[in-house]
N, C-alpha and C positions, 0 to 999 in steps of 0.2 A: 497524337497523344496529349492528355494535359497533363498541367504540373503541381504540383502542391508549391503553396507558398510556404511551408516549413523550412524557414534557411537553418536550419541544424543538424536534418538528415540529409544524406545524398541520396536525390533526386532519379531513377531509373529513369532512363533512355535510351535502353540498346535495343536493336531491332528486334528482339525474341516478345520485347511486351509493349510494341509502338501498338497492336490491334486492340486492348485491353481497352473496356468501356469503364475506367477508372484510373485515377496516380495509384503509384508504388514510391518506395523509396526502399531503400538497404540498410537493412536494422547495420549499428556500429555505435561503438562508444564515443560516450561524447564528453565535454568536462561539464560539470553540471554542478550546481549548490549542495553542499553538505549543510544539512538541517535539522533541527530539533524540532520535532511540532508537537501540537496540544490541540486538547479542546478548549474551544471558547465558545461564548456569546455576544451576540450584538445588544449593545443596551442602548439609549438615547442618554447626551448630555445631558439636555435640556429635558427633564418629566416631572408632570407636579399632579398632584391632585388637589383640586378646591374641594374645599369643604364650607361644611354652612357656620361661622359664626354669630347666629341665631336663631331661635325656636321660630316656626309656623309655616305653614301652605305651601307646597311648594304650588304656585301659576304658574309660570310656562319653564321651558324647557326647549332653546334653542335650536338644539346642538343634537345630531347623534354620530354615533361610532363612524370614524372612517369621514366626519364633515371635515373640512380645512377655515380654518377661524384667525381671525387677524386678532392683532394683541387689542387690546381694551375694548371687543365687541362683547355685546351679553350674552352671556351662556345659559344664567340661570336667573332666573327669580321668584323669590318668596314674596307671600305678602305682607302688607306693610300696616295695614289696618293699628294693629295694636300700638306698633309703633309711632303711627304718623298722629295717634292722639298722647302720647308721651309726649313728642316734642310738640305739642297744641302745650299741655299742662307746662313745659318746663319753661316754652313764651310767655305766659301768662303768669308764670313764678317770676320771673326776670320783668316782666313790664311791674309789677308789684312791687319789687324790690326798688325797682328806679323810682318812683312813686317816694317809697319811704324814704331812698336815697337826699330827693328833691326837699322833700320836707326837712327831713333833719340837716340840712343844708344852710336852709333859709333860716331854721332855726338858731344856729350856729352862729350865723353873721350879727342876728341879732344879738345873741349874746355877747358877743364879742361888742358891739356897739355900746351896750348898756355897762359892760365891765369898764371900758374907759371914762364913761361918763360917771363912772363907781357907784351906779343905782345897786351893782347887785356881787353878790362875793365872787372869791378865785372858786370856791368849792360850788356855785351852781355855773358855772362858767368850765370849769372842770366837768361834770358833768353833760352838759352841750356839746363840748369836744368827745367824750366818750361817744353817745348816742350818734356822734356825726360816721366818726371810723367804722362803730356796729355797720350802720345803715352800708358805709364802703365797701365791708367786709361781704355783704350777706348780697349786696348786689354782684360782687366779684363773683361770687360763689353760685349765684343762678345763672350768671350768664355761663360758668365754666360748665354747669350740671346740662344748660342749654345745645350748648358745643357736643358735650356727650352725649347725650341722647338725638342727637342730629347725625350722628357719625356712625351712630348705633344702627340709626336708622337705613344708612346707604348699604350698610354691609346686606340687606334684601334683593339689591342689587349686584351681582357676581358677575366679574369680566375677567376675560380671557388674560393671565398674565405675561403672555408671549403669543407670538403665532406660531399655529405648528396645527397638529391634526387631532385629530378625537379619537382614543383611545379603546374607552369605559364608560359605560355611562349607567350610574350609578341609582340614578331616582326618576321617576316616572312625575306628572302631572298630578295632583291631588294627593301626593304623599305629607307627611310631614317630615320638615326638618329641623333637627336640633344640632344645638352645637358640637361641631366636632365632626360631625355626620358626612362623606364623603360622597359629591356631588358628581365629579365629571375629572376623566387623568385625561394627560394630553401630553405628547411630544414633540419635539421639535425633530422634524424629518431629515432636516437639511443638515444637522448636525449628530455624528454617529458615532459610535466608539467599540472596541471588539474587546471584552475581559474574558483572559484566562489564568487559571490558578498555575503557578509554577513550583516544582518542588524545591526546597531549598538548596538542593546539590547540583539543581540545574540554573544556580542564579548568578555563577559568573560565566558563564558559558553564555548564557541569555544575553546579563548586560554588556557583553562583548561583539554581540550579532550586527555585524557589515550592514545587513538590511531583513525587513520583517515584513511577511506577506501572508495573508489573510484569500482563506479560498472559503466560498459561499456555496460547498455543495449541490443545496438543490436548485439555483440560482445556474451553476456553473461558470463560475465567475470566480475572480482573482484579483485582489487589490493588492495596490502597492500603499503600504503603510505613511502616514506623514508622520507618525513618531509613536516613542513608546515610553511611561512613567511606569516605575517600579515602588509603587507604593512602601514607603518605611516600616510597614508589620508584618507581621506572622500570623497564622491561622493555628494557633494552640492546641486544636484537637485533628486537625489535617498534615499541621507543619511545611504548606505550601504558602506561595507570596501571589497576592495580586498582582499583574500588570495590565495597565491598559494601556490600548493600542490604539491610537490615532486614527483615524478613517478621512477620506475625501467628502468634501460638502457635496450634496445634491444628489447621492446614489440613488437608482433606478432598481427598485424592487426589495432593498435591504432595510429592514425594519426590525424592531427593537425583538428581541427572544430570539430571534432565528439561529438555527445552530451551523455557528463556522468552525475552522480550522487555522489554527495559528504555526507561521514554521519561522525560524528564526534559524537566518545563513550563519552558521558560524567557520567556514570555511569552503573550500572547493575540493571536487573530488571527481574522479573518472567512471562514468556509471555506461552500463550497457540499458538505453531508453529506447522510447518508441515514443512516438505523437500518440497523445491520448484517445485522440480521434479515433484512429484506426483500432479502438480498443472495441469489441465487442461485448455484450450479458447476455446468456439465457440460462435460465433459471438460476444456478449455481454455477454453472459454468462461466469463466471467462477467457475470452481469446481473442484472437486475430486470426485473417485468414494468410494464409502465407502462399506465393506463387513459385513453383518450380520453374526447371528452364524451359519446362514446355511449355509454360504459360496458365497451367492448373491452378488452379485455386481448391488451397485447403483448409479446413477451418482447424485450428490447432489452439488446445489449450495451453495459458499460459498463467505463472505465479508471477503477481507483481509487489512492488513494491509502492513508496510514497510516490505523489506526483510532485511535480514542483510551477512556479509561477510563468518556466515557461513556454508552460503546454506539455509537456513530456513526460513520463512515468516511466521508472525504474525496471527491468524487468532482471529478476530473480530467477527466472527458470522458464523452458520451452521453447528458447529461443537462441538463434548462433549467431555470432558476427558473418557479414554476408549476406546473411539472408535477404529475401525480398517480401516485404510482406503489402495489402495495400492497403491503402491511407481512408476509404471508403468503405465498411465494412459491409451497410447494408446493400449498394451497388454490386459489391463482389458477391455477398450473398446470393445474391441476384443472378449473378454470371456463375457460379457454383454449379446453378441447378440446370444451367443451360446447357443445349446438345454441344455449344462452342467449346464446353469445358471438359468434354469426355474426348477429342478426338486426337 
C-alpha cells in the first residue's frame, strides 16, 4: 500500500485497505488558521509606459508583447530627419555667434588700449564693453538653444527604462508619433505585489494577522507573503483600505492582472479538513469518494468551506470524524467502476 505525504491527516494502514490501488487517510479535525480572506490582484512594482516625447515616423519598432528587454536597449525609434537639421541650424547659430563673440572681443581690447592712451572717451569705451557682454550673452544663448535641440533630438531614440518584459505594444512601424503618444508598457517580472481592497471594520483584524497568504487559483498555488503595507486612505465611495502584499522575486507563472486570493491568519481554530487533493468536480457537484470497511469506494457529495496555505479545505457538511476517504480521486474513480469494487 502507499502513503500520502500529508503529515496532518492520519494515514490508513489497517489491513481491510492494504489491497486499494491508491492512499486513504481518515477524515479528523485538525487545528488549522482562522482567516479573513479577500479578493485581490497581482499587479507589477515596477510598470511604466514610454511614450513619445516628439512628433514623427515612427522606423522601427524592437520589441513585441511577451519579448524580455534589458534596461537601456532600444525599443523604439522615430525619425530624426527634422530634427537632426534643427540641431545642423542651432550649430551653425552658435558657430555665428562665436564669430561675433571673437570680434567684439578684439574689439574691446582695443578699446581699452586707446582709453588709456586717452585717444578716445569713457562713453565709446563704455560702449565697446557693452557690445562685448551682448556678443557673451547671445553666444551663451546659442550654445544653450544648441544643447536643447540636441536633447531634443535623442528623445527619437526610446530605451527600455528597466529590464523586465513587454507587456503592450502600442504603435506599429510607419505610424506617426506625437507627444504624449503611448508607445510600448513593460514590467518588471521579478518583482510582484498582490492588492486587495479591505473594509474598514476589517482593518484591525487585518493589521493584527500572525501571517498572510496569497493562493493563485488557476495557478494552484500558494505564497507565503514577505510583507503587508496598509496604505494611509480610504476609498470615499467604497469606504474600504488598500493593502498591499508583498510577493517573493522570481515567481513562476504569476503575472500582473491575474486574479488571487488574500487570507490573513488572525488566529487558530479546530476545523474538521480534508487534503484538497482528494477533492473532486463534476459539473456542479463536489465530492470525495469515501471507502467503507469493505473497502468500497463511494463517491459522496460534499459542502466545503475556505482552503487554507496548508493544502487542506474546511469541510462544512458530508462528511464524519472517522471516516476514510481517498487522497486520489481520479484512481479511486477508476477503482469505483471496477468489478474489485462490487464484490
Amino acid at each position: 500500500m502507499r502513503f500520502s505525504a500529508l503529515p496532518i491527516l492520519l494515514l490508513v494502514s489497517l489491513p481491510a485497505w492494504s489491497a486499494l490501488p491508491f492512499s486513504t487517510a481518515r477524515v479528523a479535525y485538525q487545528n488549522t488558521d482562522k482567516s479573513y480572506s479577500t479578493e485581490a490582484t497581482v499587479e507589477a512594482v515596477r510598470q511604466s509606459t514610454v511614450s513619445a516625447q516628439v512628433a514623427g515616423r515612427i522606423t522601427a519598432v524592437n520589441f513585441d508583447v511577451g519579448d524580455a528587454v534589458k534596461a537601456g536597449q532600444v525599443i523604439v525609434r522615430i525619425d530624426p530627419s527634422e530634427l537632426s537639421q534643427a540641431v545642423a541650424g542651432s550649430r551653425a547659430q552658435v558657430a555665428q555667434t562665436e564669430a561675433q563673440l571673437a570680434n567684439a572681443k578684439a574689439n574691446y581690447d582695443r578699446q581699452v588700449q586707446l582709453f588709456q592712451q586717452k585717444f578716445i572717451s569713457q562713453a565709446a569705451l563704455d560702449r565697446a564693453t557693452a557690445e562685448f557682454r551682448a556678443a557673451q550673452a547671445s553666444a551663451q544663448a546659442a550654445r544653450a538653444g544648441a544643447g536643447q535641440t540636441a536633447t531634443v533630438r535623442s528623445y527619437t531614440t526610446l530605451t527600455a527604462p528597466f529590464s523586465g518584459v513587454v507587456m503592450s505594444r502600442h504603435v506599429e512601424v510607419g505610424e506617426m508619433a506625437s507627444p504624449g503618444k503611448p508607445l510600448m508598457t513593460g514590467f518588471d517580472p521579478s518583482d510582484l505585489r498582490v492588492v486587495a481592497n479591505i473594509p474598514q471594520y476589517k482593518l484591525a483584524e487585518v493589521q493584527k494577522a500572525s501571517k498572510v497568504s496569497v493562493e493563485i487559483p488557476s495557478l494552484n498555488k500558494w505564497i507565503e507573503a514577505k510583507g503587508v503595507t496598509v496604505l494611509p486612505s480610504a476609498d470615499t465611495a467604497t469606504h474600504t483600505i488598500k493593502v498591499r502584499i508583498d510577493l517573493p522575486e522570481n515567481l513562476s507563472g504569476v503575472i500582473p492582472g491575474i486574479y488571487a486570493r488574500a487570507y490573513f491568519a488572525t488566529g487558530e481554530t479546530r476545523k474538521l479538513v480534508i487534503p484538497a487533493s482528494a477533492i473532486i468536480k463534476r459539473s456542479e457537484v463536489t465530492g470525495v469518494y469515501v471507502i467503507d470497511a469493505k473497502s468500497h469506494a463511494t463517491l459522496r457529495q460534499v459542502r466545503l468551506g475556505e482552503p487554507n496555505a496548508r493544502g487542506v479545505v474546511e469541510v462544512l457538511s458530508g462528511l464524519n470524524p472517522g471516516e476514510i476517504i481517498a487522497l486520489d480521486p481520479v484512481k479511486a474513480g477508476i477503482y469505483a467502476k471496477s468489478p474489485a469494487n462490487k464484490k
